[in-house]
C-alpha positions as CSV (number, residue, x, y, z in Angstrom):
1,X,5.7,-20.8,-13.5
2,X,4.7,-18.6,-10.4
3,X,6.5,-19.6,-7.3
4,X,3.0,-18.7,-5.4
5,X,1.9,-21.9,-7.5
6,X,0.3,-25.3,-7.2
7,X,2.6,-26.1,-10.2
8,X,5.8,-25.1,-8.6
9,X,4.9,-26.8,-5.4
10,X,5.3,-29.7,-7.4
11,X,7.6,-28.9,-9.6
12,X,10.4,-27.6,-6.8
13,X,10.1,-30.7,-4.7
14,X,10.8,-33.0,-7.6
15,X,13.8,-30.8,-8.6
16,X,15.0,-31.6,-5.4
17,X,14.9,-34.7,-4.9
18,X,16.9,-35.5,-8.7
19,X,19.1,-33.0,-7.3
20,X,20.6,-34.8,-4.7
21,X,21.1,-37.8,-6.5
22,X,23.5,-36.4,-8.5
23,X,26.7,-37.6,-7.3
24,X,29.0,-35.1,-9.3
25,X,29.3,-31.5,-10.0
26,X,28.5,-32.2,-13.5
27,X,25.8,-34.2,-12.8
28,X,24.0,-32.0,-10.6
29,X,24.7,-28.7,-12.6
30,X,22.8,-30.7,-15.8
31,X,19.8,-31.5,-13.6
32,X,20.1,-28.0,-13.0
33,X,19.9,-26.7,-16.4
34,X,17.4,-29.0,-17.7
35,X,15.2,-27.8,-14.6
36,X,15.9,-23.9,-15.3
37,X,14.8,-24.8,-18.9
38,X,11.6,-26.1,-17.8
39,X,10.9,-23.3,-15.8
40,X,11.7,-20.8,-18.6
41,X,9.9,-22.5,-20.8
42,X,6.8,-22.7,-19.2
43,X,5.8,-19.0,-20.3
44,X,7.3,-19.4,-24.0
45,X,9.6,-21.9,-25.8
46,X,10.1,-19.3,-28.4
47,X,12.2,-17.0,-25.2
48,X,13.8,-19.9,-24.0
49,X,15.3,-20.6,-27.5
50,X,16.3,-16.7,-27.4
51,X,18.0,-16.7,-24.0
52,X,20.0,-19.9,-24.6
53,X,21.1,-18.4,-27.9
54,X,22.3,-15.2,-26.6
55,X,24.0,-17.3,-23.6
56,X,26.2,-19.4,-26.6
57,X,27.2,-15.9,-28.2
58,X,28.1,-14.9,-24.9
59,X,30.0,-17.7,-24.4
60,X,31.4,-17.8,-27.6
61,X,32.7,-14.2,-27.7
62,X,33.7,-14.5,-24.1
63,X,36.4,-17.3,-25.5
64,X,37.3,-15.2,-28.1
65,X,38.3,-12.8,-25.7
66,X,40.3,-14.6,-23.6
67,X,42.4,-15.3,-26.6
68,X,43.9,-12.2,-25.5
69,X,43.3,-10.6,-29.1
70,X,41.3,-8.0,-29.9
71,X,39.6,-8.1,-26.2
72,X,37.5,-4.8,-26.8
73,X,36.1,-5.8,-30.2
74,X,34.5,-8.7,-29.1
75,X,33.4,-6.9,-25.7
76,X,31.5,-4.2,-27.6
77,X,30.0,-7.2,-30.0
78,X,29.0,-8.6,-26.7
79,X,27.6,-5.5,-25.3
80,X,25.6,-4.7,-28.5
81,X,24.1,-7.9,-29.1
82,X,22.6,-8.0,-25.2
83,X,21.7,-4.3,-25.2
84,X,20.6,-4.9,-29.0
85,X,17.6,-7.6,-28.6
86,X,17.0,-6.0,-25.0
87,X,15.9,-2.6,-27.2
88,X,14.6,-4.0,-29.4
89,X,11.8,-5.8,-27.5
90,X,11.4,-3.4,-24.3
91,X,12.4,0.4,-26.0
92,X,11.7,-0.2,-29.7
93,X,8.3,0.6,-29.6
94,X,8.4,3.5,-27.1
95,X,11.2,5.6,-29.1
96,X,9.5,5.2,-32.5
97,X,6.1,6.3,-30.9
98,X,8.2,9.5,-29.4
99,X,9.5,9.9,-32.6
100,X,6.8,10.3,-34.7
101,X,5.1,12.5,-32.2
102,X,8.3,14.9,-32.0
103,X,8.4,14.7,-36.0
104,X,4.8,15.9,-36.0
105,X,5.4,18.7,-33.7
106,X,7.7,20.1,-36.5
107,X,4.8,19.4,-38.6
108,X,6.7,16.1,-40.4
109,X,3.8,13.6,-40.9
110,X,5.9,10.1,-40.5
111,X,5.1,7.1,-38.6
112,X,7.0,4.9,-37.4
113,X,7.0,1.3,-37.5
114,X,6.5,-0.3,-34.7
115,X,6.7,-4.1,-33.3
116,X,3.8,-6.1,-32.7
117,X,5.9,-8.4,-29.9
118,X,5.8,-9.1,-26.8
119,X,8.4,-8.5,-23.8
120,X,10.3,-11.8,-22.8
121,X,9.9,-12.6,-19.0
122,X,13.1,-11.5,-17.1
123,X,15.0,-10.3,-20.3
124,X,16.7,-7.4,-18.0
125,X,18.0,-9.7,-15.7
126,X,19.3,-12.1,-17.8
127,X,20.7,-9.1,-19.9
128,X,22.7,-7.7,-16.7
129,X,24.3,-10.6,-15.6
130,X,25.6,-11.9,-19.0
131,X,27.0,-8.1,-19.4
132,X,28.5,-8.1,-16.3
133,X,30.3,-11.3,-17.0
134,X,31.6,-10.1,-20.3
135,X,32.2,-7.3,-18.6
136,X,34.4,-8.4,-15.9
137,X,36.3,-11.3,-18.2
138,X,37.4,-8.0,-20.4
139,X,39.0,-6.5,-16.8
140,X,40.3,-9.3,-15.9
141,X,42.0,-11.6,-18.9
142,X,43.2,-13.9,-16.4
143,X,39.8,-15.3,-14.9
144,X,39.8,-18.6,-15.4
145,X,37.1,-19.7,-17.9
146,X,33.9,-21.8,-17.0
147,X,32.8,-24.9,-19.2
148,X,29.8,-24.2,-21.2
149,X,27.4,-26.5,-18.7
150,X,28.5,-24.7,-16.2
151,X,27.9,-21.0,-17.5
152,X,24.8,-21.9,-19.0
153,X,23.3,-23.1,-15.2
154,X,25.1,-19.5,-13.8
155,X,23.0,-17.6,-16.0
156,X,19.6,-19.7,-16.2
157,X,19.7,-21.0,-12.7
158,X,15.5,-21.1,-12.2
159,X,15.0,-19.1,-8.6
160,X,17.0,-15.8,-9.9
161,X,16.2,-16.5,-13.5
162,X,13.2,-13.9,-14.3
163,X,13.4,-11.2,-11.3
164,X,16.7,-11.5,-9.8
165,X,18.5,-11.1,-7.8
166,X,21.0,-10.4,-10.5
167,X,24.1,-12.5,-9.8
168,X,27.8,-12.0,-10.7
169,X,30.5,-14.5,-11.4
170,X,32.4,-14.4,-8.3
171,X,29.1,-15.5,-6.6
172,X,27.1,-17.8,-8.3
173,X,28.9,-18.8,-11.0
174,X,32.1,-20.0,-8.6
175,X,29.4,-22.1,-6.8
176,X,28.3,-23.5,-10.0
177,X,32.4,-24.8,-10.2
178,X,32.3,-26.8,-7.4
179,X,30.0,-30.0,-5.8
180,X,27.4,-28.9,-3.3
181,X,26.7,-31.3,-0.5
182,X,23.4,-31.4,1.2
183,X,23.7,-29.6,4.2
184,X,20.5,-29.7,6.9
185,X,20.4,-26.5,8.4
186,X,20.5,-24.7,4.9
187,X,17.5,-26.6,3.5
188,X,15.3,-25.6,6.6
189,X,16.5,-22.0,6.2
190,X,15.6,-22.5,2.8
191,X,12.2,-23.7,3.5
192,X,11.4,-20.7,6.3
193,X,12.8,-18.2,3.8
194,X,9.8,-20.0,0.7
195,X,7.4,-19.3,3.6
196,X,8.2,-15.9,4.6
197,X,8.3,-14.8,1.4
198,X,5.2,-16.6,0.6
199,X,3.8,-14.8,3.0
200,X,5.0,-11.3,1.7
201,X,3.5,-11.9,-2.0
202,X,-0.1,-13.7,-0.8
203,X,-0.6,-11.6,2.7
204,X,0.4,-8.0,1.8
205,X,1.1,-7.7,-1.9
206,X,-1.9,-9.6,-2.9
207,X,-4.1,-8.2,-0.6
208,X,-3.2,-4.8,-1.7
209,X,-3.2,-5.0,-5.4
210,X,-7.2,-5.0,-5.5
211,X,-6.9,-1.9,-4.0
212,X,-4.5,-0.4,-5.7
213,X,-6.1,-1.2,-9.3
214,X,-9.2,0.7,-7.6
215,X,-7.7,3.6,-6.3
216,X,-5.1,4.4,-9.7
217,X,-8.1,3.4,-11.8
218,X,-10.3,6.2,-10.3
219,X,-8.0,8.7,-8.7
220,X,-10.1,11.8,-10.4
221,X,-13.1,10.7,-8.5
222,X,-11.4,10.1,-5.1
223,X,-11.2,12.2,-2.4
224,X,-7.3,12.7,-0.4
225,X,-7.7,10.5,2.0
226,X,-8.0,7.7,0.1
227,X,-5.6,8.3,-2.6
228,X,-3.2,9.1,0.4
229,X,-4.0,5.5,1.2
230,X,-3.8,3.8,-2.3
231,X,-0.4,5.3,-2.5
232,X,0.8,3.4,1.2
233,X,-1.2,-0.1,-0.4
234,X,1.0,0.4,-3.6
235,X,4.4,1.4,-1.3
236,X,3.3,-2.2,0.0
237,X,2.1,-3.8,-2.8
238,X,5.6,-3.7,-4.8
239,X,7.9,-4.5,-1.5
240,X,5.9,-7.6,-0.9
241,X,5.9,-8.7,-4.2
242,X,9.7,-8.3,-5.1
243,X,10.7,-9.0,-1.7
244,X,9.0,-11.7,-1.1
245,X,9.8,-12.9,-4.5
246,X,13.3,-12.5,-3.6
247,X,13.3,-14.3,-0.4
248,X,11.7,-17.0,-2.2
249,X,14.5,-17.3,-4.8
250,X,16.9,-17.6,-2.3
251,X,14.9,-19.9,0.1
252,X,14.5,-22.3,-3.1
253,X,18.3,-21.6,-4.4
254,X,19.5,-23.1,-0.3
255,X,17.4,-25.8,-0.7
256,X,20.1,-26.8,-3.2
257,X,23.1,-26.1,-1.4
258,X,23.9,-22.5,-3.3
259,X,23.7,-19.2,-1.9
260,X,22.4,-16.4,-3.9
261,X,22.3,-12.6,-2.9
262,X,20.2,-10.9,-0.3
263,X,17.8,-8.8,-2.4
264,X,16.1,-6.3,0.3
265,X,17.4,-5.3,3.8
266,X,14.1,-3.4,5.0
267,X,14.0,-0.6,3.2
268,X,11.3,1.3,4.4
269,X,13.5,1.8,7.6
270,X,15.3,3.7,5.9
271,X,16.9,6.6,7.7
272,X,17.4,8.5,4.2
273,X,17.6,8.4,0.9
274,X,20.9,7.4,0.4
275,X,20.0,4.4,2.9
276,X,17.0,3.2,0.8
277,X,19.0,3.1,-2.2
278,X,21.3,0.9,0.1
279,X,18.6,-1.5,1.1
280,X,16.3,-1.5,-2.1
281,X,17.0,-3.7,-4.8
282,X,20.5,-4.5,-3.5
283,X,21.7,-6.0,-6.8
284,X,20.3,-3.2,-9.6
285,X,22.2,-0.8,-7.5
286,X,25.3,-2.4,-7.4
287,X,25.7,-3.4,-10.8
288,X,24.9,0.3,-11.9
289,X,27.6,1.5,-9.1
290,X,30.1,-0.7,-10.3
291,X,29.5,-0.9,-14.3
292,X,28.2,2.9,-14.8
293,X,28.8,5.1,-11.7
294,X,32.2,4.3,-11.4
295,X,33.1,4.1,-14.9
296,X,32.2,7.4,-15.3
297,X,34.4,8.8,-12.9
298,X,32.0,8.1,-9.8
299,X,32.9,10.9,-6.9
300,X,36.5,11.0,-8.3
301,X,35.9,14.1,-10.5
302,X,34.5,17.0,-8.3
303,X,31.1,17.7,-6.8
304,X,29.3,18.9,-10.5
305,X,30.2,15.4,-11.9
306,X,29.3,13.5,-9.3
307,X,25.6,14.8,-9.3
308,X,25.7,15.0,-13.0
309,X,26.7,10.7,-12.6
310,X,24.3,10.1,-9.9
311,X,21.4,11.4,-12.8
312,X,22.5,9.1,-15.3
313,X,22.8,5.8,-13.3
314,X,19.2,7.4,-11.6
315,X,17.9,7.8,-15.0
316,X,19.0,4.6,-16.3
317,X,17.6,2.9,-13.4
318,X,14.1,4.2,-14.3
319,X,14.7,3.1,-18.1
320,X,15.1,-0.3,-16.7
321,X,12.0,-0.5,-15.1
322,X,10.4,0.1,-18.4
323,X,9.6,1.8,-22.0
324,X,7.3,4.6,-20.0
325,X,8.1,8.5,-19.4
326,X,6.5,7.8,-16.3
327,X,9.7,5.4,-15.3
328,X,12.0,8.3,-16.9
329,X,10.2,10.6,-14.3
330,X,10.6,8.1,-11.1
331,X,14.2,7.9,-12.0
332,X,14.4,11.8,-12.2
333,X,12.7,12.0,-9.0
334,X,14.9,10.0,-7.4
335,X,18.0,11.7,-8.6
336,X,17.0,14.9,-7.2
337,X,15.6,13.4,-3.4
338,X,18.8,11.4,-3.1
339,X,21.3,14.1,-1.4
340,X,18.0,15.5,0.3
341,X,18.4,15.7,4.2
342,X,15.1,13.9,4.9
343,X,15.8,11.7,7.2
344,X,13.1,10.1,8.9
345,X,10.8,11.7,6.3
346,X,12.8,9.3,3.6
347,X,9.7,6.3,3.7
348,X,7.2,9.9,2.7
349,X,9.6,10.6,-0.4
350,X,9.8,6.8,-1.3
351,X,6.0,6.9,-1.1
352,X,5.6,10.1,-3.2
353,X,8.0,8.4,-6.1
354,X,6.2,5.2,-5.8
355,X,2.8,7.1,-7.0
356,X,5.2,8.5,-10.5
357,X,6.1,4.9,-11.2
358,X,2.3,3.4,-10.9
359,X,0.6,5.6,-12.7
360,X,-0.3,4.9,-16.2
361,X,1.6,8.4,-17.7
362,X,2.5,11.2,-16.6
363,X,-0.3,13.7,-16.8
364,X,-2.4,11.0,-14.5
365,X,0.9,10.4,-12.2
366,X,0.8,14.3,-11.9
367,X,-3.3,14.7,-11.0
368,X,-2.8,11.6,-8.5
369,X,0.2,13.6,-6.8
370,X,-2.2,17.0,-7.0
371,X,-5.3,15.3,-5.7
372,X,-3.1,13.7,-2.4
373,X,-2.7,17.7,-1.6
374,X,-5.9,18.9,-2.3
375,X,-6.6,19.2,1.6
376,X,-9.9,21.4,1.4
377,X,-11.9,17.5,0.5
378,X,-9.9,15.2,2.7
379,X,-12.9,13.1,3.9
380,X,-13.6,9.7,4.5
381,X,-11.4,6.7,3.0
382,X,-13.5,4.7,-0.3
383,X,-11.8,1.8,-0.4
384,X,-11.1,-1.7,2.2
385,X,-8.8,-0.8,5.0
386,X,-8.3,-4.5,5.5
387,X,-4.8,-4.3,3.8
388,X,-3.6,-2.0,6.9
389,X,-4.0,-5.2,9.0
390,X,-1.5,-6.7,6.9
391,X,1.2,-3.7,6.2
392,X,0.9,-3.6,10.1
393,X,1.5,-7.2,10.7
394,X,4.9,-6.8,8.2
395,X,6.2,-3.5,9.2
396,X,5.7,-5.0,13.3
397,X,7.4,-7.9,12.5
398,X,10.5,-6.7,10.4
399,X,11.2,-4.1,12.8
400,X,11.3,-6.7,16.2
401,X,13.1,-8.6,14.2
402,X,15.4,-6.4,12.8
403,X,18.6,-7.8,13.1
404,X,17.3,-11.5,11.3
405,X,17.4,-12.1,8.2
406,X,13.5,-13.6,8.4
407,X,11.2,-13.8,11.5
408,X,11.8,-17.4,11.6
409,X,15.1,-17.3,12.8
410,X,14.4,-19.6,16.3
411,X,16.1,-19.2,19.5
412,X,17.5,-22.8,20.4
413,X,16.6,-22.8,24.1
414,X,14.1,-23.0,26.3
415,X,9.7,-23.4,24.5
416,X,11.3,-22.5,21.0
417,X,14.0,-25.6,21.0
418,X,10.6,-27.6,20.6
419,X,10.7,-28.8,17.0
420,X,7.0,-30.0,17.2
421,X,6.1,-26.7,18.4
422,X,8.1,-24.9,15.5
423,X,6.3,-27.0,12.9
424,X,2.7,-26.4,14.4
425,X,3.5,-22.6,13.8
426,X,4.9,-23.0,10.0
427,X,1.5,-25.1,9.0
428,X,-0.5,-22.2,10.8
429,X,1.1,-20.0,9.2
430,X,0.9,-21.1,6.0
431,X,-3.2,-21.9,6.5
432,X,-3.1,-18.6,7.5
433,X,-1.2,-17.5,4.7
434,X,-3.3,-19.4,1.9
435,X,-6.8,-18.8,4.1
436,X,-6.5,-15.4,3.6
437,X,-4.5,-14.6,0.8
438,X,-5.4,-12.4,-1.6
439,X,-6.5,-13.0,-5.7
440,X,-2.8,-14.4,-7.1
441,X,-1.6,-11.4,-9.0
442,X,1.2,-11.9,-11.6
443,X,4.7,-10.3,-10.2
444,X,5.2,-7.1,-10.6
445,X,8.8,-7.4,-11.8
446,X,8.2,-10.4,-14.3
447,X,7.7,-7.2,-16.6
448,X,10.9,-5.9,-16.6
């Protein structure tokens, strides 16, 4: 179920309404669930049975190990079962290809099996946050432990489900322990935050991934100017799809009285790499910080190991995005551009990764990159600048208002106190919006 969808338009509305009838805690985290697993389950009931069975066995070795015996057993049986089905439907595949090709470079001619599956929508998400639980239960013995209901809506709750933003326990799953009341102000900050991001996904992202396809499709043919441009519309394409995915899982999570986390603080403002990284994917970042960077000694064991830890969580970070050496190659990148003193250059570096982690493999991400410098043919773009009306119309608008959360954050005084005036803008915006919208794509991040 696309949130960019006649379906959901339905379907959230409803949600909310039951919601709010709820008169309990209980009551309202079981509409909740059953809601989360109608979402889910409208891509695959197969997946949905898969998720809510690793959840129990989360659950179940969570309890065991807050008997206070043999904590690290069932913490490593928790970590392997998560890490276990995530290989086995996202990396299986990729190793045993790379296998057999390394075997056959030693002249060893074995194939390996391989899977004919597909990958379940959100599985790394999900995957994160049930680790990080486990994770932090094991560090802390004491935390108090959630009924099953109430885990179960923490980890499937339906905005964040299948592309984040990947919630911990001291977040969402406390909200998920107490009543939520309906609170006015929240729900229209809810609703502005659907239509923003709305805007993001149908506006820019949309409108850019025609483009894009185009461009990557026929970079060998294409002179520099336009794969200089096909790089920008995809620098575009995947902010205003994630983001604006983001800002509508949180717009739909305040219509229900629960705040979830800020995804993307505009990134491409970035004053350096170190600063992207900051603003980029907010939650990815953090969960690798706190359950890999720092584990591994962080900054707390000399310069060396501190670069030699900033590889691994950059590397892993790639790996996340996907079974592709061209993911292994962003995430390399990025390891050796994040201590680089670029500072206003950093959206040019970003834009230069963003071209190793479209293309299809690595000998095509390297002939893009090679063609964008071939400066002797620059000539003419060959492809629709329309897109640059849009990507204008964003960056404009995020930078004047920089320090709101979303443009439609209203003065209360003077023209702009008019509610009637307020909600003429919101329907022309969204006319606007849906008038010239481009062909619905699929999410980018529904495939990791």
């Amino acid at each position: 179920m696309l949130f960019n969808s006649v379906t959901y338009l339905i379907f959230l509305p409803l949600v909310f309404m039951l919601y709010w009838r709820a008169r309990t805690q209980h009551g309202q985290n079981l509409i909740l669930l059953f809601a989360s697993m109608v979402f889910y389950g409208w891509w695959s009931v197969p997946f949905l049975m898969l998720m809510i069975g690793t959840c129990l066995f989360n659950y179940l070795f969570v309890r065991l190990m807050q008997t206070g015996e043999k904590c690290r057993l069932w913490l490593t049986c928790t970590l392997i079962l998560n890490f276990g089905i995530l290989g086995v439907f996202k990396y299986f595949n990729f190793f045993a290809e790379n296998l057999s090709q390394l075997l056959h470079l030693f002249g060893m001619m074995a194939d390996m099996p391989t899977l004919n599956i597909i990958l379940p929508v959100g599985i790394s998400f999900y995957t994160f946050q049930l680790s990080a639980y486990a994770i932090d239960c094991y560090r802390n013995p004491k935390m108090p432990l959630p009924s099953l209901l109430q885990f179960l809506t923490f980890i499937t709750f339906f905005p964040q489900l299948v592309a984040g933003p990947i919630e911990r326990a001291d977040n969402l799953l406390r909200q998920m322990q107490q009543h939520r009341t309906f609170d006015e102000l929240q729900a229209t900050e809810g609703m502005r935050l659907l239509l923003w991001g709305l805007m993001k996904k149908m506006l820019v992202a949309d409108n850019c991934a025609f483009q894009v396809d185009f461009v990557f499709e026929h970079y060998s043919d294409l002179n520099p100017s336009t794969l200089w441009l096909g790089a920008l519309y995809f620098t575009f394409q995947i902010y205003g799809d994630f983001a604006g995915y983001s800002d509508m899982a949180v717009g739909s999570a305040r219509l229900l009285g629960i705040n979830i986390t800020r995804n993307f603080d505009r990134p491409y403002f970035a004053s350096s790499m170190r600063d992207f990284w900051h603003r980029w994917h907010i939650t990815l970042m953090s969960w690798f910080r706190d359950y890999v960077y720092i584990p591994l000694g962080g900054n707390r064991k000399g310069e060396m190991r501190k670069r030699l830890n900033l590889s691994v969580v950059f590397l892993l970070s790639g790996l996340w995005h996907g079974a592709n050496w061209t993911f292994v190659g962003w995430g390399l990148y990025h390891a050796l551009v994040y201590r680089l003193p670029v500072r206003r250059m950093a959206f040019l570096v970003v834009m230069i990764g963003w071209v190793i982690f479209r293309a299809p493999d690595i000998a095509s991400a390297a002939g893009y990159l090679s063609g964008m410098f071939h400066l002797q043919s620059i000539g003419m773009w060959e492809c629709s600048r329309m897109p640059l009306l849009y990507i204008s119309l964003l960056t404009l608008t995020e930078w004047w208002m920089h320090n709101a959360e979303h443009p439609f954050q209203w003065k209360t005084t003077g023209i702009w106190s008019s509610q009637v005036l307020r909600m003429f803008i919101y329907l022309v915006v969204f006319i606007c919006t849906v008038i010239f919208g481009g062909e619905k794509t699929q999410f980018i991040y529904f495939q990791f």
